[in-house]
DSSP file (Angstrom, degrees, kcal/mol; ACC not computed):
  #  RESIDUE AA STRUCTURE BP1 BP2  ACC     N-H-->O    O-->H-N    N-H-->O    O-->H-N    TCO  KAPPA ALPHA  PHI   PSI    X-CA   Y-CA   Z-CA
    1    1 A X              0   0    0      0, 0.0     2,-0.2     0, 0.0     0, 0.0   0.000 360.0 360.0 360.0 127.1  171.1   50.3   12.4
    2    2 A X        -     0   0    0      3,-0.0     2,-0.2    36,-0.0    36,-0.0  -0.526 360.0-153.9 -74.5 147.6  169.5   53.8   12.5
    3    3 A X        -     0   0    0     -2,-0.2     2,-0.2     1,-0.1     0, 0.0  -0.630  27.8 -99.6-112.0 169.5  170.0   55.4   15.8
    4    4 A X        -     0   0    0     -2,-0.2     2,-1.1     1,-0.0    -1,-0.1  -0.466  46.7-120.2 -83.7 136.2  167.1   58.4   17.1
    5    5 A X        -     0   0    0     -2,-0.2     5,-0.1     1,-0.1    -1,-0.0  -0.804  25.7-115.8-104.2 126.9  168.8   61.6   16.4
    6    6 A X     >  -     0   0    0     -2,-1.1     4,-0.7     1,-0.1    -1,-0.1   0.337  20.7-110.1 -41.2-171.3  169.2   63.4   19.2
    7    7 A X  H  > S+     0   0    0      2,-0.2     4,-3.8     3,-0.1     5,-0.3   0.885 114.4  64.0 -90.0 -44.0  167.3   67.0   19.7
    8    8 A X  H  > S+     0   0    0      1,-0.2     4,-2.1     2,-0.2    -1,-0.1   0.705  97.8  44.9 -10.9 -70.6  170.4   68.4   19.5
    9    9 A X  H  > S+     0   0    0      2,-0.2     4,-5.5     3,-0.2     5,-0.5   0.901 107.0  63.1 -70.3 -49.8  171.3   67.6   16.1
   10   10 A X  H  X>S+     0   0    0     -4,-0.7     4,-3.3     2,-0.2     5,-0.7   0.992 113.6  35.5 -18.9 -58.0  167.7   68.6   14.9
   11   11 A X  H  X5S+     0   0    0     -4,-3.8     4,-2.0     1,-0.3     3,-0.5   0.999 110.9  55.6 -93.1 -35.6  168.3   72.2   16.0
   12   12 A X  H  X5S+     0   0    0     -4,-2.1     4,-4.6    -5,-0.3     5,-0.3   0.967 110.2  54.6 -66.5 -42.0  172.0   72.5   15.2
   13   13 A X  H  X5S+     0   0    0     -4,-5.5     4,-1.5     1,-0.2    -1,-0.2   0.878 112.0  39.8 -80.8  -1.7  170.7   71.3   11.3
   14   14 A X  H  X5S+     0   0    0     -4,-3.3     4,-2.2    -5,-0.5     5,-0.3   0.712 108.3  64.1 -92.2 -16.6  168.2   73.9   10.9
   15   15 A X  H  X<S+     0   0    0     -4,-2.0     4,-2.2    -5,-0.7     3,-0.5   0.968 113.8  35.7 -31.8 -69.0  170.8   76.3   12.6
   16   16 A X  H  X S+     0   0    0     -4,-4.6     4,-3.5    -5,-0.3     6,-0.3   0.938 105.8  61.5 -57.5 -37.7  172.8   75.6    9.6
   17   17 A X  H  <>S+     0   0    0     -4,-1.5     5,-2.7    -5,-0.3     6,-0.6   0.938 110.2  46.6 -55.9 -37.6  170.3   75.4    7.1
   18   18 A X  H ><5S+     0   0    0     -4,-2.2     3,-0.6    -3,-0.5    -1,-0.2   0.777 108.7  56.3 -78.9 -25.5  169.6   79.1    8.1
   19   19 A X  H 3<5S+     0   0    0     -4,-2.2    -1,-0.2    -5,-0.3    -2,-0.2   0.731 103.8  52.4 -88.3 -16.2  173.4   80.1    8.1
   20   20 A X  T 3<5S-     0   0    0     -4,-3.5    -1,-0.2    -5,-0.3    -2,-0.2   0.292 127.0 -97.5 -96.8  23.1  173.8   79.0    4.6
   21   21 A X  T < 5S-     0   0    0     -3,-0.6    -3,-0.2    -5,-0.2    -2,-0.1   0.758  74.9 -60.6  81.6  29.3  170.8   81.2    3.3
   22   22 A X  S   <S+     0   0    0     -5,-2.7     2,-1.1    -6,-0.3    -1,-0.2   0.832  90.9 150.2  95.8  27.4  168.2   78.4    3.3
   23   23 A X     >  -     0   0    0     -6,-0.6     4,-2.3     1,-0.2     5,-0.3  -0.776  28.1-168.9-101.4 110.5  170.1   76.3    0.8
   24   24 A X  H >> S+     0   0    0     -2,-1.1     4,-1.8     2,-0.2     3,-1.6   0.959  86.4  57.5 -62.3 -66.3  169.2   72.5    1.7
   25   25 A X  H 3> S+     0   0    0      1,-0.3     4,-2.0     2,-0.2     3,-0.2   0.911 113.1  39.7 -25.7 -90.3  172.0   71.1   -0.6
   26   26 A X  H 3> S+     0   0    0      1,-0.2     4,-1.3     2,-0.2    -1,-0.3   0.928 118.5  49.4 -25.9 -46.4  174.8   73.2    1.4
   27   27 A X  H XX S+     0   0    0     -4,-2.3     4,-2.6    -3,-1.6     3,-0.6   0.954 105.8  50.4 -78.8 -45.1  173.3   72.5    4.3
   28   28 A X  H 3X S+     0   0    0     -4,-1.8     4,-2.0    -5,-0.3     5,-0.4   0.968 113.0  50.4  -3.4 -90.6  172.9   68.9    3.8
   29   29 A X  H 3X S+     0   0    0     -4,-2.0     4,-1.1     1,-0.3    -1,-0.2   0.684 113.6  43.4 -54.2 -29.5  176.8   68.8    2.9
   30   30 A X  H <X S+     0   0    0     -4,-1.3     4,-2.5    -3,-0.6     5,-0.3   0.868 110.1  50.9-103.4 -25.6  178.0   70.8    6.1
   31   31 A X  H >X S+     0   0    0     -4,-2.6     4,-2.3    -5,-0.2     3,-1.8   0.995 113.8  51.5 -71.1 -47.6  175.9   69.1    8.9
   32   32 A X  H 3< S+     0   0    0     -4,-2.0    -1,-0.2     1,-0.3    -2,-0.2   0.852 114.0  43.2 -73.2 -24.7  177.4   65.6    7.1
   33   33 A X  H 3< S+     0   0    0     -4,-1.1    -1,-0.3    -5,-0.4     3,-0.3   0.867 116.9  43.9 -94.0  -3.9  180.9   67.1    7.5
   34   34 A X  H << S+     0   0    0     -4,-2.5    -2,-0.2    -3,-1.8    -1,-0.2   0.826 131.5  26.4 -82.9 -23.9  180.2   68.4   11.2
   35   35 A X    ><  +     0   0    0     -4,-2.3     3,-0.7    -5,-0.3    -1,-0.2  -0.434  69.2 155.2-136.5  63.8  178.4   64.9   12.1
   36   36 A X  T 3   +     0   0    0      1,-0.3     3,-0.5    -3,-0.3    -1,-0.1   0.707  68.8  69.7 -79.5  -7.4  179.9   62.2    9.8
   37   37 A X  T 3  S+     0   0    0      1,-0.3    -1,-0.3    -3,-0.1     2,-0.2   0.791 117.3  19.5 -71.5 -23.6  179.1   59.6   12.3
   38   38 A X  S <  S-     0   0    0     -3,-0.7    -1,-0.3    -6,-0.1    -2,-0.1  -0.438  85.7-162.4-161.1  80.4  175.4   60.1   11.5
   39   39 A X        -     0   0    0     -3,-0.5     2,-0.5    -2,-0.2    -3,-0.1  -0.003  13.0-139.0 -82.6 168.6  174.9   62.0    7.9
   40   40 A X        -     0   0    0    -12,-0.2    -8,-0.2    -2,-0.0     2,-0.1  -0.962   8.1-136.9-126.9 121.6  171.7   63.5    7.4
   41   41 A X     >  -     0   0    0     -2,-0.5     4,-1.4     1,-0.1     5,-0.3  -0.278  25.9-115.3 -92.1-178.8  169.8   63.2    3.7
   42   42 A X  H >> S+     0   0    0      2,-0.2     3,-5.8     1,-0.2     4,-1.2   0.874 113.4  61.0 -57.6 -76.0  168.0   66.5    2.2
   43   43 A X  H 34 S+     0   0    0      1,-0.4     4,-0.4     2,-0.2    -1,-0.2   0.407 107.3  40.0 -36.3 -25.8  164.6   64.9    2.4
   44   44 A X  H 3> S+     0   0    0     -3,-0.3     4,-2.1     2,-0.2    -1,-0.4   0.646 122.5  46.0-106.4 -12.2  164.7   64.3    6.4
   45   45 A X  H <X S+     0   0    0     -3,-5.8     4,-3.4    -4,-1.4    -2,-0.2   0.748 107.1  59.8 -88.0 -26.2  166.5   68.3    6.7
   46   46 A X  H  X S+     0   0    0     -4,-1.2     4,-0.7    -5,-0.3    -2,-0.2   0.825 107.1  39.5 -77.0 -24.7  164.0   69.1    4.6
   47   47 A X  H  > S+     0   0    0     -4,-0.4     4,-2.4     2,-0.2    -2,-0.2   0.834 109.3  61.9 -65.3 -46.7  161.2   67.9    7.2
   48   48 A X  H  X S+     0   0    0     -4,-2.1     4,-1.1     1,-0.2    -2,-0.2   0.917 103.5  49.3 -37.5 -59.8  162.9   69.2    9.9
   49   49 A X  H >X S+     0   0    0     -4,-3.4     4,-1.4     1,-0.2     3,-0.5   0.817 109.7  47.6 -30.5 -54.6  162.6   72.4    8.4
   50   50 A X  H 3X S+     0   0    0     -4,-0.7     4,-2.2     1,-0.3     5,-0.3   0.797 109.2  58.4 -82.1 -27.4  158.8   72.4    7.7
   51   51 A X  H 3X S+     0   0    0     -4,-2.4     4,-2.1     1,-0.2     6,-0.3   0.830 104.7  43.2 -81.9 -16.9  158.3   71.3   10.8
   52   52 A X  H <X S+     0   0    0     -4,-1.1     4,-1.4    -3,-0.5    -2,-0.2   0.574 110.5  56.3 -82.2 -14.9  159.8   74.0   12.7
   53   53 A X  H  < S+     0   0    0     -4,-1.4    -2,-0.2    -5,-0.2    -1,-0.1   0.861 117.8  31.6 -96.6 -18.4  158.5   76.4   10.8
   54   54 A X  H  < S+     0   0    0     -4,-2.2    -2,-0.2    -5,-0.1    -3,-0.2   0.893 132.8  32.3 -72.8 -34.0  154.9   75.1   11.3
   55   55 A X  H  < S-     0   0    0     -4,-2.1    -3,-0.2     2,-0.3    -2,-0.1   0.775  85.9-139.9 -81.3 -34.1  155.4   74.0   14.5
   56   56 A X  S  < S+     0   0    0     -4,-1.4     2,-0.3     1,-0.2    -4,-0.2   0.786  79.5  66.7  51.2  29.6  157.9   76.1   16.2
   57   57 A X        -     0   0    0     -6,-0.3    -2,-0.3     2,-0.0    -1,-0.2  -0.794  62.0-150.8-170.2 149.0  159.6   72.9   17.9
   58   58 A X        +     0   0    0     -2,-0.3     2,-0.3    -3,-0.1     3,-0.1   0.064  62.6 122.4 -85.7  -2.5  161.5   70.0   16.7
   59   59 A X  S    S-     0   0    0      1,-0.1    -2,-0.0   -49,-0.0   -52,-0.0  -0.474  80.9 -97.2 -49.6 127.6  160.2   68.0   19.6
   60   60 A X        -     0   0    0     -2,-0.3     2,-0.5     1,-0.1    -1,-0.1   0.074  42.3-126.9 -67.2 148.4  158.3   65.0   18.5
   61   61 A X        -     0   0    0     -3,-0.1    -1,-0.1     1,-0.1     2,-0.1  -0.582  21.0-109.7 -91.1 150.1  154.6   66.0   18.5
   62   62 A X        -     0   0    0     -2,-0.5     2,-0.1     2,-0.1    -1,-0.1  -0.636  39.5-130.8 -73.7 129.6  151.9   63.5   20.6
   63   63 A X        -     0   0    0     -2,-0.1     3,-0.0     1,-0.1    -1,-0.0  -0.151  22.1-106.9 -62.3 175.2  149.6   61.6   17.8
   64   64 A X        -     0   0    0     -2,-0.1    -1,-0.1     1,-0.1    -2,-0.1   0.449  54.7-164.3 -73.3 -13.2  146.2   61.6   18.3
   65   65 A X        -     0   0    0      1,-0.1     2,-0.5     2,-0.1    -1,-0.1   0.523  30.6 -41.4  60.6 144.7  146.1   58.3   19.2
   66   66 A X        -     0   0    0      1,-0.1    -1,-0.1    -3,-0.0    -3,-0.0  -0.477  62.8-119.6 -32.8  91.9  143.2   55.7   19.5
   67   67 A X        -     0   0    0     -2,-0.5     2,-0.3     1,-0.1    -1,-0.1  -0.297  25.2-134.9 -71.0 143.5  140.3   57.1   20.9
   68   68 A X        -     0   0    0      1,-0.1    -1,-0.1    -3,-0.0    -3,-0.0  -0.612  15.8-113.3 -80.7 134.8  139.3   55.6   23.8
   69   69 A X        -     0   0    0     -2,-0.3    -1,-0.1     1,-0.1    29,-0.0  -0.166  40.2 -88.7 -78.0 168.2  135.4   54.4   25.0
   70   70 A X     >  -     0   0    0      1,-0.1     4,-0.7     4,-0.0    -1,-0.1  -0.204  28.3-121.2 -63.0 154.2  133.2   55.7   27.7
   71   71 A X  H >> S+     0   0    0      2,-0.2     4,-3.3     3,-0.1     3,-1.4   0.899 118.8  57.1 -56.4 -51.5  133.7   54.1   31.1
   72   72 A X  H 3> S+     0   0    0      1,-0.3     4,-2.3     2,-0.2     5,-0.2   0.897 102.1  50.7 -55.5 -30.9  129.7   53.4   30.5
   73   73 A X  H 3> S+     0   0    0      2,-0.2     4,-0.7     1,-0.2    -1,-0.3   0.697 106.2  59.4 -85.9 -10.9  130.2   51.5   27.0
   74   74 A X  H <X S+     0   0    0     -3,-1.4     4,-2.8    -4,-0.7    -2,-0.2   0.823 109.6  42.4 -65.5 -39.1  132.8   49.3   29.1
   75   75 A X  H  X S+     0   0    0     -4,-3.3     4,-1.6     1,-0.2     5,-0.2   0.855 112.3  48.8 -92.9 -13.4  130.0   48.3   31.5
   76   76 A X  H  X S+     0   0    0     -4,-2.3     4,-2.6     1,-0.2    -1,-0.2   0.951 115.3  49.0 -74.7 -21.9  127.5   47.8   28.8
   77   77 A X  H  X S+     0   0    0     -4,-0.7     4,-1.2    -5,-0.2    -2,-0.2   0.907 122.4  32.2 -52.4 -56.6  130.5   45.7   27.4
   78   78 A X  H >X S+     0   0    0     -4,-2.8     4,-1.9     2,-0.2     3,-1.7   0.998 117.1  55.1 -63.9 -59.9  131.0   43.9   30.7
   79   79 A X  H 3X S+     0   0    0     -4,-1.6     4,-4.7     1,-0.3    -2,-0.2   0.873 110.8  49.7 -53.7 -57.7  127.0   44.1   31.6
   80   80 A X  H 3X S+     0   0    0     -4,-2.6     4,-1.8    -5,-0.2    -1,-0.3   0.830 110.1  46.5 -63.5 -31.0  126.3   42.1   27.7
   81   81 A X  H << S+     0   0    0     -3,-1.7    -2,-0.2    -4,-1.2    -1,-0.2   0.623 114.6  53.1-110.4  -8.3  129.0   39.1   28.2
   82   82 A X  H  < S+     0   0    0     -4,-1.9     3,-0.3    -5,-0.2    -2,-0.2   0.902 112.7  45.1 -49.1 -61.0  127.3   38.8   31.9
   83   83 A X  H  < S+     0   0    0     -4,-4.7     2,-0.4     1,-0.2    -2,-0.2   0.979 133.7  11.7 -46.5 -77.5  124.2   38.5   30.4
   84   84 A X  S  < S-     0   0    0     -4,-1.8    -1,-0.2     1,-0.2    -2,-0.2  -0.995  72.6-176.7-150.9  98.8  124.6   36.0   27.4
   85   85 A X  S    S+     0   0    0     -2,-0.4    -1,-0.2    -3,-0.3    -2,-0.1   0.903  80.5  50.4 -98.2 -59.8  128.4   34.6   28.6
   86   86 A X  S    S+     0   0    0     -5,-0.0     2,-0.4     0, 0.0    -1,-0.2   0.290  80.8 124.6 -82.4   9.2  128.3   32.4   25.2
   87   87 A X        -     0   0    0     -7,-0.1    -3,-0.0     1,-0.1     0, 0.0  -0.696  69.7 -94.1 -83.5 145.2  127.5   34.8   22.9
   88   88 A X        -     0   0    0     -2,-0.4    -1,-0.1     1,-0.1     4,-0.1   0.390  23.7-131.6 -49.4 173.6  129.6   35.6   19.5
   89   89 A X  S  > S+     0   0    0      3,-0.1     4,-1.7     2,-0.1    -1,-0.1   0.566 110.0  54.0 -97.0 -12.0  132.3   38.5   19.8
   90   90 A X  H  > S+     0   0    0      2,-0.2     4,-2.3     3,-0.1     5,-0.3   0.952 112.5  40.5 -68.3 -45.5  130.7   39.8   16.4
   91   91 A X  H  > S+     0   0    0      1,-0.3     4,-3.4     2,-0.2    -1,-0.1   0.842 112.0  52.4 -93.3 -12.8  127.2   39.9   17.8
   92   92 A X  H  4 S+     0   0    0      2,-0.2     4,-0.4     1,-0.1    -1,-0.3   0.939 115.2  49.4 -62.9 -46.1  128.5   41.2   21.2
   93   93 A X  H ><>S+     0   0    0     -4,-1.7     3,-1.8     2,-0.2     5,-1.2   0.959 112.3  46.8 -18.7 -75.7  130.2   44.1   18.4
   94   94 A X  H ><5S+     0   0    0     -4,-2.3     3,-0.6     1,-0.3    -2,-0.2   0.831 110.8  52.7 -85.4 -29.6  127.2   44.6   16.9
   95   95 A X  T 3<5S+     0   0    0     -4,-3.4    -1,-0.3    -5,-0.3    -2,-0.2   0.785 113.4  35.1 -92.4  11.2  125.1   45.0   20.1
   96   96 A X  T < 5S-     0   0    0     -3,-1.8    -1,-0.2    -4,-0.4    -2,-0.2   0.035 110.5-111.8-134.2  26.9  126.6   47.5   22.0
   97   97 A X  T < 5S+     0   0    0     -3,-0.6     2,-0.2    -4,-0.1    -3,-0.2   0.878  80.0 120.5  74.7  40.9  127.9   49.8   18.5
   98   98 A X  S   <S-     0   0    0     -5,-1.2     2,-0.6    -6,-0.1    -2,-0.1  -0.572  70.7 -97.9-120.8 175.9  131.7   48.9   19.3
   99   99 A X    >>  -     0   0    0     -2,-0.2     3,-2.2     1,-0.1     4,-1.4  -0.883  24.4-122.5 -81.1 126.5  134.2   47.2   17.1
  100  100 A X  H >> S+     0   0    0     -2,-0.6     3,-1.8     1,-0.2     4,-1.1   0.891 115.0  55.9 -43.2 -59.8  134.8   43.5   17.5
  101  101 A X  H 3> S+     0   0    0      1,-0.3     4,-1.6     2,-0.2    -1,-0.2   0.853 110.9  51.1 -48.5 -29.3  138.9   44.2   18.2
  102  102 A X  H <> S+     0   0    0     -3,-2.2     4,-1.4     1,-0.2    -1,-0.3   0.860 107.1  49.3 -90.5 -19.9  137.5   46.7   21.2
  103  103 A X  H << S+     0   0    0     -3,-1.8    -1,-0.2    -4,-1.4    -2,-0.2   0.713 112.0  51.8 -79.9  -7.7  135.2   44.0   22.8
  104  104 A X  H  < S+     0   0    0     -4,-1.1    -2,-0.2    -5,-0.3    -1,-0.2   0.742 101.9  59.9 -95.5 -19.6  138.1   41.7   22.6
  105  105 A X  H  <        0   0    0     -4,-1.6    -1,-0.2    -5,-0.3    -2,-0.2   0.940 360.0 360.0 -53.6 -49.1  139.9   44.1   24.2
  106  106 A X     <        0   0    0     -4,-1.4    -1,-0.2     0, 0.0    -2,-0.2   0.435 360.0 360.0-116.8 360.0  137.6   44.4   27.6
């Protein structure tokens, strides 16, 4: 089982990667002999990297996530299955502009 690598290790391998002149291969090879318990492939050092150097953090970044609907398109949501209690969840979709999976939702 893969374990979450701590933050720790994150910044100690681009440490290294920067103390062996930006060579992934090298770098690769000395974080697996400082942390054999939990070796590290290029491909994921190699993300690490790009992401600190766009990012300036290894901290895992917040997605953008679901957007969420208006409090008002919840009560027309609410307001429509009040109205007409036996109507579909498609045509309930289609009459207040939502997606069926979000009218099943509320």
């Amino acid at each position: 089982m893969v374990r979450a690598r701590p933050l720790e290790e994150k910044t100690e391998a681009v440490f290294i990667y920067a103390e062996v002149g930006r060579n992934l291969q090298q770098a690769e090879r000395v974080f697996n002999e400082r942390y054999p318990d939990n070796p590290i492939c290029r491909k994921y050092l190699r993300e690490l990297v790009t992401k600190f150097q766009k990012t300036g953090s290894l901290s895992r970044q917040k997605g953008s996530g679901r957007k969420s609907i208006s409090e008002d398109k919840q009560i027309e949501i609410f307001g429509s299955v009040v109205n007409n209690p036996l109507q579909s969840t498609a045509a309930l979709a289609g009459d207040c502009d939502v997606a069926i999976s979000t009218v099943k939702k509320y």
